[in-house]
Phi, psi and omega in degrees: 000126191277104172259143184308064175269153205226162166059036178310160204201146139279145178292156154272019157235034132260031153096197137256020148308152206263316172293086190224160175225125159276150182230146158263178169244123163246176186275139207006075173165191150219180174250160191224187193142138178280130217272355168307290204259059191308300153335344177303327173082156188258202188216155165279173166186147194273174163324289240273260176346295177314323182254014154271272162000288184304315176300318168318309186307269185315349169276333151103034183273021141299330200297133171274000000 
């Protein structure tokens, strides 16, 4: 099954740095994928996930 992403994107606070993952819009969710290799193709993640994820980040439980 081919899924559709719309809007690929960089955060803007990477910069001009090269080592970035860009993120889409999927139909209920989002794609993630690496902005070196983009052909590589990306991974999915639901709302639910997507908005864990994001929370996990801002809480800094990523942080080294």
């Amino acid at each position: 099954m081919d899924i559709q992403v719309t809007g690929w994107r960089k955060s803007t606070r990477s910069g001009q740095q090269t080592a970035c993952v860009e993120v889409g819009r999927v139909l209920g969710g989002a794609a993630v994928r690496d902005s070196k290799d983009r052909d590589a193709g990306h991974f999915t993640a639901d709302t639910a996930q997507w908005a864990a994820f994001l929370a996990a980040t801002k809480n800094g439980r990523f942080d080294i």
